[in-house]
N, C-alpha and C positions, 0 to 999 in steps of 0.2 A: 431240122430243128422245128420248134414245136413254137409257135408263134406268142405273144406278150398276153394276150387275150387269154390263152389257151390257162396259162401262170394265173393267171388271179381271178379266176372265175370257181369259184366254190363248184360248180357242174360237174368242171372235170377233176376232179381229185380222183387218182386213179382208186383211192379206199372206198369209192361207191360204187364198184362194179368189179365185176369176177378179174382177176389177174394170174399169170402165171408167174410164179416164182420159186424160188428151187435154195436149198443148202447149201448154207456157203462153207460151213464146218461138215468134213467130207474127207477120205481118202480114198486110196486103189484096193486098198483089202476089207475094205466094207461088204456089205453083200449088196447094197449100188454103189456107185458115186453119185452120179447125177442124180438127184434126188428133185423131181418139178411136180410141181402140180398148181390146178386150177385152183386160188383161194377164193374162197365166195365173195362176195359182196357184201360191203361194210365190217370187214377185219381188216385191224390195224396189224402190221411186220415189225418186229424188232430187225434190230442192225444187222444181223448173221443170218436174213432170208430177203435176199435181193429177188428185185419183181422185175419185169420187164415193161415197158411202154413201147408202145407202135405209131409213133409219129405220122409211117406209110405202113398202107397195106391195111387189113381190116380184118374181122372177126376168122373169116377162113383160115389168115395166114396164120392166127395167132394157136386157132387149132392145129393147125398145120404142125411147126414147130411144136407144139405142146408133145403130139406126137413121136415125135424125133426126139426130144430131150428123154422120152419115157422110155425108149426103146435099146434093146440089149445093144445091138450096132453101134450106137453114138456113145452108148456107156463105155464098150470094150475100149473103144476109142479115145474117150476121155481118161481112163486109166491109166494110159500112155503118159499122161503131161501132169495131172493130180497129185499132189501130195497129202495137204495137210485142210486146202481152202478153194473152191470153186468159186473165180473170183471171176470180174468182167474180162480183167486181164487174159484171162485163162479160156474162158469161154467164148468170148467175141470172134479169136480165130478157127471155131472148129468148123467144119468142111458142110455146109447144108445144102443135101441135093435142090437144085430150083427145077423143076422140072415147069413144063407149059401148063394153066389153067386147065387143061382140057386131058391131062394125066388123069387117066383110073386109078396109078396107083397113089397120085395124092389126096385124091379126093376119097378112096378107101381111107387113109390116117387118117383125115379131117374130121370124118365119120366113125371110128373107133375113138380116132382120142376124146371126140366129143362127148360119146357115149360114156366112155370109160369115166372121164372127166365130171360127169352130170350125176350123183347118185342121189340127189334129192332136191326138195323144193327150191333150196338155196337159187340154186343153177338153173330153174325154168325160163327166165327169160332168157340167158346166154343161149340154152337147149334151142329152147325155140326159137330162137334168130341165127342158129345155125342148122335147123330141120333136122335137128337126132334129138330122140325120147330122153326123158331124166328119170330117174325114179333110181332106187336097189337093182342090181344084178343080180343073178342068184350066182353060188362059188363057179360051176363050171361054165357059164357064159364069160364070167367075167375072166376067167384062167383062158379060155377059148378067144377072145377078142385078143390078150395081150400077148397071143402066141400068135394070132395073125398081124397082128401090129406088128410084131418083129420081124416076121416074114416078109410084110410090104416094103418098110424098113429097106430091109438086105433089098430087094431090090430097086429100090433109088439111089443106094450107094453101090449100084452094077457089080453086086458079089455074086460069086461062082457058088455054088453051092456045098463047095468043098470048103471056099474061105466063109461059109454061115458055119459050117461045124467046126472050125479051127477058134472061132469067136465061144462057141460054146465050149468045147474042152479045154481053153485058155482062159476062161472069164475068171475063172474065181478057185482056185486050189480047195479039191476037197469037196465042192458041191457035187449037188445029185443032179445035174443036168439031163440024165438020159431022155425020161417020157417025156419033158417041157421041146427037148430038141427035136423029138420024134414030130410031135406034132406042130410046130414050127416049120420043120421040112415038107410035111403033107399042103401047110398053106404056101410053102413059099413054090409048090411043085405045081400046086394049084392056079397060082397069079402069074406063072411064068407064061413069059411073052405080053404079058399083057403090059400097058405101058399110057 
């Protein structure tokens, strides 16, 4: 719980500083569900994009998870339970690897999502109190980070490499997953073992 202080002090109003928050109108045959992202600093949310608050834990964990909600793994996943509403109800129980601070592979998401997360001025101070650059990506860094993102992903949630291509040929009826899975596999071949 977030203490009485925390409540009535104009400082912390979470609309003065980047948050994550995600779509609450959403199904399984979207081409996401989960849909999160970083909102900048000083945007107000209407009612049907709930944002998260971090009572514990601090700016890492909040990339951390940023990560994990972006990624094709926790998507496929979420698809399972989704209908109509990505609601707290809904989301609160999903499965989030915890692995030790001193994880490579969490501290890889922390550093993609952040990157991903940052694509201009908005974002320079989150950027820089989390030590990843902000600015534009150009199309193929940015396709390139989000295929390693899912890579590192699959391995926090200790997929086999057979259960990462069952999540791509299952994800979505009808998409072109091939070259996005190809290189997805090269990164997840790459961080393997690593932990």
């Amino acid at each position: 719980m977030l203490p009485a202080s925390w409540a009535v002090s104009p400082e912390t109003l979470p609309c003065l500083r980047p948050r994550i928050a995600f779509r609450d109108v959403t199904n399984r045959t979207n081409r996401r569900t989960v849909v999160a992202a970083l909102v900048p600093p000083r945007v107000l949310l209407v009612h049907n994009s709930p944002y998260l608050l971090f009572p514990r834990g601090g700016l890492r964990d909040e990339a951390y998870l940023l990560g994990l909600m972006s990624s094709l793994p926790l998507d496929w996943y979420a698809r399972r339970f989704v209908e109509t509403h990505l609601t707290f109800f809904v989301l609160n129980p999903f499965p989030i690897p915890r692995p030790d601070g001193g994880s490579l592979l969490r501290e890889r998401v922390i550093a993609l999502a952040g990157r991903l997360a940052s694509p201009d001025d908005r974002y320079a101070d989150w950027a820089g109190r989390l030590g990843v650059a902000y600015g534009p990506l150009d199309a193929d860094e940015k396709r390139d980070h989000i295929r390693e993102l899912d890579a590192v992903v699959a391995h926090l949630y200790d997929l086999t490499e057979s259960q990462l291509v069952h999540i791509f040929e299952t994800f979505h009826e009808g998409w072109d997953h091939e070259e996005r899975l190809r290189a997805t596999l090269q990164h997840f071949q790459t961080w393997r073992g690593d932990r």
